[in-house]
N, C-alpha and C positions, 0 to 999 in steps of 0.2 A: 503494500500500500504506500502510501505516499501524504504526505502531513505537509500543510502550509500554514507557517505559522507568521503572523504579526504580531510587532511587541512592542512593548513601550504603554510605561505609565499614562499617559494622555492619550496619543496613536488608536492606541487597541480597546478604550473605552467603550462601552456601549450606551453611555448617555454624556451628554456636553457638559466640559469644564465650566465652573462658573466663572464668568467675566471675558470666556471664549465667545469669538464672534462666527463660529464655524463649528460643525459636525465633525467628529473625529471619525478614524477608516471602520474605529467595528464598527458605528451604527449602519452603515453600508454593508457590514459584512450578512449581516440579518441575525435573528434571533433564535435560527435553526443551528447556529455557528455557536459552541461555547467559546464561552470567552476566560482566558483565566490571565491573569497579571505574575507576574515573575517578581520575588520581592527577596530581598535578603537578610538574615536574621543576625549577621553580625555586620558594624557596620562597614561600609564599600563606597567604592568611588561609579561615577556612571558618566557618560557622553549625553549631555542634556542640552538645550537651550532653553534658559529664561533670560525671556523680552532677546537681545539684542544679545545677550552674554552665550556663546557656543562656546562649549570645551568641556573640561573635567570637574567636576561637583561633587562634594562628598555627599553620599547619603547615610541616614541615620538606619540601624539596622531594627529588628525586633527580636531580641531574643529571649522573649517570652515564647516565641513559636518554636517549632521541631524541624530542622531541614528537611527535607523531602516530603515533606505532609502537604495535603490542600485542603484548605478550609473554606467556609462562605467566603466571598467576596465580594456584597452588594455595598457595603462600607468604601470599597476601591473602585466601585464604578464597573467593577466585573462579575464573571456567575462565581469563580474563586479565585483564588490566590495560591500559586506555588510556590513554596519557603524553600530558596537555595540556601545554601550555607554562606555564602558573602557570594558579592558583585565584584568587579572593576572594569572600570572604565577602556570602553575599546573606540578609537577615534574613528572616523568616517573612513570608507575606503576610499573614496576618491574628494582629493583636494577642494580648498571651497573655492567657487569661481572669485574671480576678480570684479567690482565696480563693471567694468569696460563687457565682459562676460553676460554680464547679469541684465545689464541693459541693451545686448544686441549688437553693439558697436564691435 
């Protein structure tokens, strides 16, 4: 078989961030589609952008959770949650375009 997975905290939501002016890719993906969110129990770094700021972020872990367990996830916006044991951050594969790139020129 074959498994397609999208991720990401925001991305992969199945209902819109508050103070988002757009629909993220699960609610697209439909409802027939679980959705479960990747989260880390100790804490990790991650490849995020808020607002304007792209790069590496620490994130806070939970280590109240069990690694590899999945629990509810309507609190994160998903049907659950899988608890890896830590994250880190992995950078884009491909370079970010330039000003000149981004506007055609």
């Amino acid at each position: 078989g074959q498994l397609i997975a999208l991720s990401g905290n925001a991305h992969s939501r199945i209902e819109r961030l508050p103070g988002l002016n757009y629909d993220p890719a699960g609610i697209y993906a439909g409802r027939e589609i679980v959705h479960v969110d990747l989260r880390s129990v100790a804490d990790g770094t991650a490849w995020v952008c808020l607002t304007a700021n792209c790069g590496v972020h620490e994130l806070r872990g939970s280590p109240e959770n069990e690694p590899g367990t999945l629990t509810a996830g309507h609190w994160a916006g998903h049907d659950f949650v899988y608890w890896l044991p830590s994250s880190t951050a992995s950078p884009p594969k491909l370079p970010a375009a330039s000003s000149d790139q981004r506007s055609g020129r």
